[in-house]
C-alpha positions as CSV (number, residue, x, y, z in Angstrom):
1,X,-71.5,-28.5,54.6
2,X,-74.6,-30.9,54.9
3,X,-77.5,-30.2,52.5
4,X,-80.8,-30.8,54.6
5,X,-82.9,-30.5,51.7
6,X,-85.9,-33.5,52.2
7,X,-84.9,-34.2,55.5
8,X,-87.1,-33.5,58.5
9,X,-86.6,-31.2,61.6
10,X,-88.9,-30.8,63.8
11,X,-92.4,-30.9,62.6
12,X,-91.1,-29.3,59.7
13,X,-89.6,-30.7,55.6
14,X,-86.7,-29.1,54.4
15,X,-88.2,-28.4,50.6
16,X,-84.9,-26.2,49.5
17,X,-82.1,-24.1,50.4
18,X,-82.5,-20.4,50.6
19,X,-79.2,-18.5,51.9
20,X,-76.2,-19.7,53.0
21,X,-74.4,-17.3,55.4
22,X,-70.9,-17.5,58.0
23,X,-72.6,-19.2,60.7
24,X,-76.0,-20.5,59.7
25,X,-77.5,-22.0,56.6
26,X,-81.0,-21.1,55.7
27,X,-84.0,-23.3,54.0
28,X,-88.0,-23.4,53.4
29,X,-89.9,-25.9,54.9
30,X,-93.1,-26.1,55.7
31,X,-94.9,-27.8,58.7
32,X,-95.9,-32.0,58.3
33,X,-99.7,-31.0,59.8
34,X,-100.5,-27.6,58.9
35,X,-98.7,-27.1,55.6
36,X,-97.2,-23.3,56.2
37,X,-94.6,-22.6,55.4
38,X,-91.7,-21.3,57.6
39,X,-87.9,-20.2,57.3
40,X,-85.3,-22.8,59.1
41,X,-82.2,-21.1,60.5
42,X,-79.7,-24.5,61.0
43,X,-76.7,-23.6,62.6
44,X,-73.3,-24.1,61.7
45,X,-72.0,-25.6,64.8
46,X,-72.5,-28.8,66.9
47,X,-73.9,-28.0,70.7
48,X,-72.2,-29.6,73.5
49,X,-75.0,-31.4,76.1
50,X,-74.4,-28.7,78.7
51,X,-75.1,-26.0,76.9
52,X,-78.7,-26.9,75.4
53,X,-80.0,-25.4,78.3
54,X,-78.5,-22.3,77.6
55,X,-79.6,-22.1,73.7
56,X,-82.9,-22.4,75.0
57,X,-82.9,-19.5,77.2
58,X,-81.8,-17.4,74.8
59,X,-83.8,-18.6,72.1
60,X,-86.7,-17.9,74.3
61,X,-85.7,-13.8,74.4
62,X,-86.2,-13.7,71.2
63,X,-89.2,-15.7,70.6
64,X,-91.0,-13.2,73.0
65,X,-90.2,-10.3,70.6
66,X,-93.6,-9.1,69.5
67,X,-93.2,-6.4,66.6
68,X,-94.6,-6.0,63.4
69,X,-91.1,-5.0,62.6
70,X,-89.1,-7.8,63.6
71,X,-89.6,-11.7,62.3
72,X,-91.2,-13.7,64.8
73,X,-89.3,-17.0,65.9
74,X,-91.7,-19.8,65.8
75,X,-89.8,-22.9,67.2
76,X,-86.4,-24.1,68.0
77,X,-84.8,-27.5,69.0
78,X,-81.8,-29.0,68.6
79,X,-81.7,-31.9,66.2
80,X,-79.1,-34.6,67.4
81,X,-76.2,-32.1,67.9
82,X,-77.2,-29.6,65.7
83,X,-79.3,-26.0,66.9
84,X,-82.1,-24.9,64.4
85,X,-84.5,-22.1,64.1
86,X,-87.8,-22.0,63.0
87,X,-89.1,-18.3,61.8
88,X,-91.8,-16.7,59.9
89,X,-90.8,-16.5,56.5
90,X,-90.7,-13.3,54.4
91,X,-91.6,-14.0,50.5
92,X,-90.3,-10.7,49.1
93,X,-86.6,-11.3,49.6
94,X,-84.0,-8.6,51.5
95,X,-83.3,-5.2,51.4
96,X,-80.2,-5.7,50.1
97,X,-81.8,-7.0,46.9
98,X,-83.9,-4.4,46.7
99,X,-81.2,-1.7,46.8
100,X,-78.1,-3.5,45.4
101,X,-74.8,-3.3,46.6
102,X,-72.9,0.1,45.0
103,X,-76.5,1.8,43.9
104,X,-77.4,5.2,45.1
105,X,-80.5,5.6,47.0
106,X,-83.4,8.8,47.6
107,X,-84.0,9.4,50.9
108,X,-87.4,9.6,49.6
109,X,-86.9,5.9,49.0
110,X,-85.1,4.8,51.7
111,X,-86.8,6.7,54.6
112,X,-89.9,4.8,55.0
113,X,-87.9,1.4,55.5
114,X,-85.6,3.0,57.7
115,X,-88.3,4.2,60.1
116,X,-89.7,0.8,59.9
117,X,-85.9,-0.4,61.1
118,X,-85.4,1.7,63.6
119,X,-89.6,1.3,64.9
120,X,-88.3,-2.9,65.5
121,X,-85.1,-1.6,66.8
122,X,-86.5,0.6,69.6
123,X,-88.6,-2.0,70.7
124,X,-86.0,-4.8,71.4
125,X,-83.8,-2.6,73.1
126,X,-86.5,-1.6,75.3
127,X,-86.8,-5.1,76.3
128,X,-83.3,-5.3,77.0
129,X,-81.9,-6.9,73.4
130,X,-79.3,-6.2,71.1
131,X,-79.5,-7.0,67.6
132,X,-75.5,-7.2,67.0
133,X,-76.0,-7.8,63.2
134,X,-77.8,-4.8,61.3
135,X,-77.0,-4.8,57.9
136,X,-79.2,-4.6,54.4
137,X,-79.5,-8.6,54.4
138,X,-80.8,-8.6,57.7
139,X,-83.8,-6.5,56.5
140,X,-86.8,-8.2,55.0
141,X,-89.9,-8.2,53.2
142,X,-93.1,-9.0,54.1
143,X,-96.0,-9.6,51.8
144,X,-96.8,-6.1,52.0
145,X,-93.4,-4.6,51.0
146,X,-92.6,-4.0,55.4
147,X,-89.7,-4.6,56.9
148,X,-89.0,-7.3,59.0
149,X,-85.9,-7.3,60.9
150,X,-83.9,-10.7,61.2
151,X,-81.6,-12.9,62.2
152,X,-82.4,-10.6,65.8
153,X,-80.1,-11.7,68.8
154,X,-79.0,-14.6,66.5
155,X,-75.4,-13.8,66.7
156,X,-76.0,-14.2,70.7
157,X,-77.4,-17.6,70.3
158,X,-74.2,-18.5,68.0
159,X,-71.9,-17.2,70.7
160,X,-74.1,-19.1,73.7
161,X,-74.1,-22.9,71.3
162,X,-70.3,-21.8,71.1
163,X,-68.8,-22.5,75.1
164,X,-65.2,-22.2,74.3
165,X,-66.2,-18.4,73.5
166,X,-65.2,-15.4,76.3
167,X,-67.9,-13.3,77.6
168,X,-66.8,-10.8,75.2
169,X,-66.4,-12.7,71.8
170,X,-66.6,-11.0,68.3
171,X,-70.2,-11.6,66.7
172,X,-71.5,-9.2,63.8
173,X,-70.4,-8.4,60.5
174,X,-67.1,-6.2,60.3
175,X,-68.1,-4.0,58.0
176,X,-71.2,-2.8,59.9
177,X,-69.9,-2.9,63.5
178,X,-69.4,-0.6,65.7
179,X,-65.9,0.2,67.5
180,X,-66.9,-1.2,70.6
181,X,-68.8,-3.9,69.4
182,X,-65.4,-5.0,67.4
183,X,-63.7,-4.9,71.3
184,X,-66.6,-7.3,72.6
185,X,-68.6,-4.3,74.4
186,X,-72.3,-4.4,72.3
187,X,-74.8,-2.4,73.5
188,X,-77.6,-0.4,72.1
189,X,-76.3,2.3,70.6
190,X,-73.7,-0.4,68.8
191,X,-76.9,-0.7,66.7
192,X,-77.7,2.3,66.2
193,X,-73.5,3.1,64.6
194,X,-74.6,0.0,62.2
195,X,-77.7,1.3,61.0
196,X,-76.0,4.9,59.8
197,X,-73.4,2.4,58.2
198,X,-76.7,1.2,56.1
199,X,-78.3,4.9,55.8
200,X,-74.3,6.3,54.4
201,X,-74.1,3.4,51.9
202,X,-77.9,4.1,50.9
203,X,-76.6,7.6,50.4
204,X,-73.3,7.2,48.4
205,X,-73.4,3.6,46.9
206,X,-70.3,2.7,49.2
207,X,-69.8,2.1,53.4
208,X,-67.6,4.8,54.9
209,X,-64.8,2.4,55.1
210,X,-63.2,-0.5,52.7
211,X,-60.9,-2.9,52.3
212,X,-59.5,-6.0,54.3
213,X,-61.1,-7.0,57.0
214,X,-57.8,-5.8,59.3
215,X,-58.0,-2.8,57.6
216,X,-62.0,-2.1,57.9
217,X,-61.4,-3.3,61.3
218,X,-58.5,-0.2,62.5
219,X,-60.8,2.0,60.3
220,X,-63.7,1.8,62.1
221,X,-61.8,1.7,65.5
222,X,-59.4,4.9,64.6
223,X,-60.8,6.7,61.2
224,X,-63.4,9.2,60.8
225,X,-65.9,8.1,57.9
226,X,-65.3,10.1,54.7
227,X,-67.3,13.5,54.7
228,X,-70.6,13.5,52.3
229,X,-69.9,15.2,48.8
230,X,-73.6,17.7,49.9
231,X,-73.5,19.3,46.9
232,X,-73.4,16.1,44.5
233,X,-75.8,14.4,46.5
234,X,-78.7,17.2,47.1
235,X,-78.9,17.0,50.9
236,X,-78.4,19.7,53.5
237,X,-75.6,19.7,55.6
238,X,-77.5,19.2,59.0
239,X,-77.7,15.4,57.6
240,X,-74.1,14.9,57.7
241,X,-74.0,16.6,61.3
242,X,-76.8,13.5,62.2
243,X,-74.4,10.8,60.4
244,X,-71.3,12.0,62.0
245,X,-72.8,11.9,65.5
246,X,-74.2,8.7,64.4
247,X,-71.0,7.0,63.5
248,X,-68.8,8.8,66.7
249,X,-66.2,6.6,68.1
250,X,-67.6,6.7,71.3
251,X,-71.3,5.5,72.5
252,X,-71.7,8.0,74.6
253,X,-71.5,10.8,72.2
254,X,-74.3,9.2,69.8
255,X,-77.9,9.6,70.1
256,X,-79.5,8.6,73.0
257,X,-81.6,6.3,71.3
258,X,-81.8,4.5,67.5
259,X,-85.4,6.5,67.3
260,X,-83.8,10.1,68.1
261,X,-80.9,8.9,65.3
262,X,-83.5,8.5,62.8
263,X,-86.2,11.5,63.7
264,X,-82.8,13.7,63.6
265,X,-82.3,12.2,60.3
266,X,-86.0,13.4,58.9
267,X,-85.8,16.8,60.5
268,X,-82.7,17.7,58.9
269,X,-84.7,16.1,55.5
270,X,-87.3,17.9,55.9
271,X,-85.6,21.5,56.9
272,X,-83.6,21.4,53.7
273,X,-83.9,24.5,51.5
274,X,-85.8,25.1,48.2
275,X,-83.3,25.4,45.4
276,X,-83.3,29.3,44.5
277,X,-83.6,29.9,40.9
278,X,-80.8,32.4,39.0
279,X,-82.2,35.9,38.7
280,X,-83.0,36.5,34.9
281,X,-80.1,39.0,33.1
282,X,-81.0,41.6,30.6
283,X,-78.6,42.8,28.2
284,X,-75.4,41.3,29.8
285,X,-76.4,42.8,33.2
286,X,-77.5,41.0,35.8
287,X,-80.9,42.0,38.1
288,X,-79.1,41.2,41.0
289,X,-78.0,44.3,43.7
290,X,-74.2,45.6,43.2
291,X,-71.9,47.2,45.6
292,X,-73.1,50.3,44.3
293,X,-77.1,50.6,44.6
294,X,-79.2,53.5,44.3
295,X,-81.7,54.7,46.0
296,X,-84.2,57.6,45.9
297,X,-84.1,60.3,48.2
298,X,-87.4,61.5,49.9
299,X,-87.3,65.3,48.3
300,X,-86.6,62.9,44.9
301,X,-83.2,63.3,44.1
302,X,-80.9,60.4,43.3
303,X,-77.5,59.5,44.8
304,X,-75.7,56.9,44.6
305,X,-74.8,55.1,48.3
306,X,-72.1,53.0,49.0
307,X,-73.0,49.9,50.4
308,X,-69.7,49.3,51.9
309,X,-69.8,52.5,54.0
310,X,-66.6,53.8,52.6
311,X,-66.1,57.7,53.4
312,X,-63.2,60.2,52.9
313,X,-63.3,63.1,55.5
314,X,-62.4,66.6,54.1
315,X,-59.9,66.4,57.1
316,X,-58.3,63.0,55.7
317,X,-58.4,64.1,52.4
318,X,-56.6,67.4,53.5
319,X,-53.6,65.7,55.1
320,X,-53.4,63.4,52.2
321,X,-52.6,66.2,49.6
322,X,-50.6,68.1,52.2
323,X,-48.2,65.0,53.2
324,X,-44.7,65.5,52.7
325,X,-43.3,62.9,50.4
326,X,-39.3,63.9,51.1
327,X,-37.8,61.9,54.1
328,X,-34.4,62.0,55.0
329,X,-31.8,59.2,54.5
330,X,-31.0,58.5,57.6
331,X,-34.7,57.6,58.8
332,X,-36.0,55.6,55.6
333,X,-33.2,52.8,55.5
334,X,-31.5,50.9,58.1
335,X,-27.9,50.6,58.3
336,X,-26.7,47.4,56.6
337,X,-24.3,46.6,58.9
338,X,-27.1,46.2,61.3
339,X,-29.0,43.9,58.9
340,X,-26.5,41.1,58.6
341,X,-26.4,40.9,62.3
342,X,-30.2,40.7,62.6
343,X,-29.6,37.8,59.4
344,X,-26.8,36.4,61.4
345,X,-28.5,35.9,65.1
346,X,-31.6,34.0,63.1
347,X,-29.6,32.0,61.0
348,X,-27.5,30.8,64.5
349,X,-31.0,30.3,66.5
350,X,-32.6,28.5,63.5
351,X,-29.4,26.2,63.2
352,X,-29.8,25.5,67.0
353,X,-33.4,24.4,66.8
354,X,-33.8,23.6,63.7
355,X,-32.5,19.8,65.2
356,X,-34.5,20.0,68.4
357,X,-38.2,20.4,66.4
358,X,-36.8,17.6,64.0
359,X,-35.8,15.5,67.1
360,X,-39.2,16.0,68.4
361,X,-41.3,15.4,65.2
362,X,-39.5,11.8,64.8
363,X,-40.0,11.0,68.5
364,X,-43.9,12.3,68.2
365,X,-44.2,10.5,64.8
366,X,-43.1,7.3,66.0
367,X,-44.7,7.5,68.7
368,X,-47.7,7.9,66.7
369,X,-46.9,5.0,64.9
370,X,-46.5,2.3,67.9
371,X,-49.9,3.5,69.7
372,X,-52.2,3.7,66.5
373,X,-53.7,0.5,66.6
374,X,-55.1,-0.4,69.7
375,X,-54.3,-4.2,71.5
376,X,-57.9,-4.9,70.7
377,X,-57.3,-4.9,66.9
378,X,-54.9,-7.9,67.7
379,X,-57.8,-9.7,69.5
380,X,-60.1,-9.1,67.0
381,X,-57.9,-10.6,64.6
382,X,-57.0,-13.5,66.5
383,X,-60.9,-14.1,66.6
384,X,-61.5,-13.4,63.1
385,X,-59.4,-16.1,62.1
386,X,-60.4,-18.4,64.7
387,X,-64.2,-17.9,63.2
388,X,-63.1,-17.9,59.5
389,X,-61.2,-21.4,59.9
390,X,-64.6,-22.5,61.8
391,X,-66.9,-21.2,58.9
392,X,-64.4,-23.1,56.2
393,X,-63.5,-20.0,55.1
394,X,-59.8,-20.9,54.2
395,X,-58.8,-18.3,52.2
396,X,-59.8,-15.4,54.5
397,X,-58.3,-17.1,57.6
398,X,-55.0,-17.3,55.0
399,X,-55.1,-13.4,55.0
400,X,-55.2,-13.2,58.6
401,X,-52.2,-15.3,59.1
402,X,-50.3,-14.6,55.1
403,X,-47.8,-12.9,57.1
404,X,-46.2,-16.0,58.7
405,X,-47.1,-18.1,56.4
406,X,-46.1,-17.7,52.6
407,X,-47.3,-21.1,51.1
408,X,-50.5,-20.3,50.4
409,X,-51.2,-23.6,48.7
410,X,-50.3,-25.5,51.4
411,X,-52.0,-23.9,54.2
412,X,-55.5,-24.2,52.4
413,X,-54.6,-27.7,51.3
414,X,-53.6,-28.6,55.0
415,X,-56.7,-27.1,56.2
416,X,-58.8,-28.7,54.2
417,X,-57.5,-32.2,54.8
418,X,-57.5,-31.4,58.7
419,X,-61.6,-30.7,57.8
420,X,-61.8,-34.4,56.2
421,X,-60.0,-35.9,58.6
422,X,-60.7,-34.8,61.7
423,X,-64.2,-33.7,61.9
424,X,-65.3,-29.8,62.2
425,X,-64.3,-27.8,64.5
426,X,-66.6,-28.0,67.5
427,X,-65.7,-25.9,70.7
428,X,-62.1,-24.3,71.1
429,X,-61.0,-22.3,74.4
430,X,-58.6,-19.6,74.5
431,X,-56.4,-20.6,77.5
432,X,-54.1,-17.8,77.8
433,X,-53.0,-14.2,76.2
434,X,-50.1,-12.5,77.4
435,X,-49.0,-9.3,75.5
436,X,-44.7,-8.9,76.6
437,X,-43.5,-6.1,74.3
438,X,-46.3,-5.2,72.2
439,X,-47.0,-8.2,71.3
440,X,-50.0,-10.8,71.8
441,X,-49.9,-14.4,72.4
442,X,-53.1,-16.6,72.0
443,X,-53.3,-20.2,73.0
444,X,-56.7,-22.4,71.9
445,X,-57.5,-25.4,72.8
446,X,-59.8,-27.4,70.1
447,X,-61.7,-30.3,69.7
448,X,-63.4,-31.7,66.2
449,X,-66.0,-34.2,65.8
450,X,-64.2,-37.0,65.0
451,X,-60.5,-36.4,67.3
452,X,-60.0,-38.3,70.2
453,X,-57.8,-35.5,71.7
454,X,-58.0,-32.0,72.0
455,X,-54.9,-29.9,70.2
456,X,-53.4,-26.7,70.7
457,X,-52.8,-23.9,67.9
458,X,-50.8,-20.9,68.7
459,X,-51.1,-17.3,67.5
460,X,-48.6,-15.0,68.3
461,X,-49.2,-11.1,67.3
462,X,-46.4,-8.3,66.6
463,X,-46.7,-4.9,65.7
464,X,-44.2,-4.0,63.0
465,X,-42.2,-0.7,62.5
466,X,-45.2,1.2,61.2
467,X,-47.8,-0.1,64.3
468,X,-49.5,-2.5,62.1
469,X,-50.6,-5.6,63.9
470,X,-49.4,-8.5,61.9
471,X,-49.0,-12.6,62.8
472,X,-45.2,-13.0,63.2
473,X,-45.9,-17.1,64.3
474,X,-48.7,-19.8,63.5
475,X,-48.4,-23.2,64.9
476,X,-50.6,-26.0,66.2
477,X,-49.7,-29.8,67.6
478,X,-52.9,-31.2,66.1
479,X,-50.9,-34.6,65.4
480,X,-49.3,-35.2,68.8
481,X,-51.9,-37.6,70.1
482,X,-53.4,-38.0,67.5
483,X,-53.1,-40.3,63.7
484,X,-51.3,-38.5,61.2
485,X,-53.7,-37.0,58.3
486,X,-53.3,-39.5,55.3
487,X,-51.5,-36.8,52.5
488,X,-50.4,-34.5,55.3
């Protein structure tokens, strides 16, 4: 990618580099006349003449964003082809830095930021706005230690500079977003599943779910997060109630609003019960009560009381001693011709449906199996590589498409010489998406900087025997049309 540092943008010069993320690539510059400084967000992507208009609109929601809680956007443009940002800058680095990935956190510690969080949050979505990307990085740190949320509704001006994207196109980070966020369907509460994400990896060191992005991906779309070890961690139970409703599958079932989410979250901190100290022993016995207590009688005479109310009538105790033990033979046993027929009828009835409840256990479990993982887990992959091979990311977009592929040399060779040759990727369209037989067909059409023609690149999607979604085929006709790529 192109390093801006000591060019100009704006009324601004680039002085150095100061994140580089998926989409965006972040610097400090500081303004020609006034000499602030500021933080310029420069987007990975080149924006098509049509859809400037569009950038600006949205860039103009969020300017209007006034919050002491959320980082202000201070100017925008587009700079040849290219969309930048221009927003205050926070000196004190991220949240993330401050509580490093895998480290356990105090809600003593973390509460104060988090109200802060969820103060900014409350705000935008009162005026309509969706943050789409809540995560630890996103959080920063103002002069005086407050949060500042960023990066607010950028995602939404990525997916508005990109016009080959659908209405309901992927933007977030995986391992943060919410199940109906991951099917294109953001809304409020989508933010507020993200932010208990943050508050359960404050808590534990780790995010409710891990591993591959497909896998994160079914996880958070089908799997309940893991259930807080209470007693390791010192918290009440009433906070794993809040995270659980917090984290439901459904947006509906969630807390009306991020604030409730949070307030929920302190109530249950703040109801949580002193720690009881052991009652001091004397002698080997211990001070506390027994089954058998004693008590003092008001005329002054002690008995001893059974606390579990146990009593033996004279009348009981009577019949007891006066039971006659001697039973005749024929009335104590059963004939044992009559037991092996009762053993024979069970053992001919469990023979019988013994294969019926087998039958119907395979036919449930595969049925199980096929319908796990919803179609939207295929789409979600096909965008995840799609965005992955945009961002450069070659080897993640070879683990979304290793299964139909096994060269894994060539493939990121062969992408990276398409890069050099061709030009970046700058707007694709998915033209069609059929799904015959459980499986998923997905058809782009792509253009890059420096091809004369558009190509096509086909991803088709197959659930194997165990309902895993996996690529079965992975081709494009980026050479018909076009020169051959010198070494390809």
């Amino acid at each position: 990618m192109m390093d801006y540092t000591g060019t100009k943008l704006g009324n601004y010069r680039i002085l150095q580099q100061l994140g580089h993320g998926g989409f965006a690539d972040v610097y400090l510059g500081e303004h020609i006349y006034l000499k602030t400084n500021a933080a310029i967000k420069i987007l990975h992507t080149q924006i098509a003449q049509e859809d400037i208009e569009s950038f600006r609109n949205e860039a103009l929601l969020i300017a209007h964003l006034m919050h002491p809680n959320i980082i202000r956007v201070l100017d925008f443009g587009v700079e040849g082809m290219t969309p930048f940002l221009v927003m205050e800058y926070a000196p004190k680095g991220t949240l993330r830095q401050r509580f490093p990935k895998g480290s356990q956190q105090s809600p003593a510690v973390f509460m104060p930021y988090l109200k802060q969080v969820a103060s900014g949050l409350q705000y935008a979505h009162e005026q309509k706005l969706i943050h789409r990307d809540i995560k630890p990085q996103n959080m920063l740190l103002g002069n005086n230690d407050e949060v500042k949320l960023s990066d607010f509704g950028i995602a939404l001006v990525e997916q508005t500079t990109q016009s080959q994207e659908t209405e309901d196109a992927v933007t977030g980070t995986i391992a943060y977003m919410a199940p109906e966020q991951l099917q294109g369907k953001a809304r409020p509460a989508s933010d507020q599943y993200s932010l208990a994400v943050v508050v359960y990896e404050w808590l534990t060191g780790n995010r409710p779910f891990n591993g591959s992005r497909i896998e994160v991906i079914t996880q958070h779309l089908t799997a309940q997060p893991p259930t807080l070890d209470e007693q390791t961690l010192h918290i009440p139970h009433a906070v794993s109630e809040v995270l659980q409703k917090a984290l439901a599958k459904e947006p509906q079932q969630r807390f009306a609003s991020v604030q409730s989410f949070v307030q929920a979250l302190e109530q249950a901190l703040a109801d949580q019960p002193q720690r009881r100290e052991s009652a001091p022993t004397y002698s080997g016995y211990s001070s506390q009560p027994s089954d058998i207590t004693n008590t003092i009688t008001p005329q002054g005479h002690r008995r001893l009381q059974n606390t579990a109310s146990t009593v033996f009538s004279a009348q009981a105790m009577n019949n007891l001693m006066h039971t006659n033990p001697a039973k005749s033979l024929a009335t104590s046993t059963r004939p044992v011709v009559k037991k092996a027929a009762g053993c024979a009828s069970r053992l001919v009835i469990t023979v019988i449906a013994l294969p019926v409840v087998l039958c119907a256990l395979a036919f449930g479990g595969y049925a199980y199996l096929i319908n796990r993982n919803p179609p939207s887990q295929a789409v979600a992959m096909s965008h995840d590589f799609m965005g992955a091979l945009r961002a450069h990311n070659y080897e993640q977009a070879y683990a979304d498409v290793s299964s139909s592929t096994s060269n894994h040399d060539n493939f990121i060779n062969q992408a990276k010489r398409e890069d050099q040759c061709y030009g970046e990727i700058t707007t694709y369209t998915e033209t069609n998406g059929s799904t015959p037989n459980n499986t998923q067909v997905h058809n782009y059409t792509i253009s890059r900087s420096q091809l004369t023609n558009p190509y096509h690149l086909h991803i088709t999607l197959s659930k194997d025997f165990w309902g895993n979604w996996h690529v079965s085929d992975y081709n494009s006709d980026i050479t018909s049309g076009n020169p051959a790529c010198p070494g390809a």
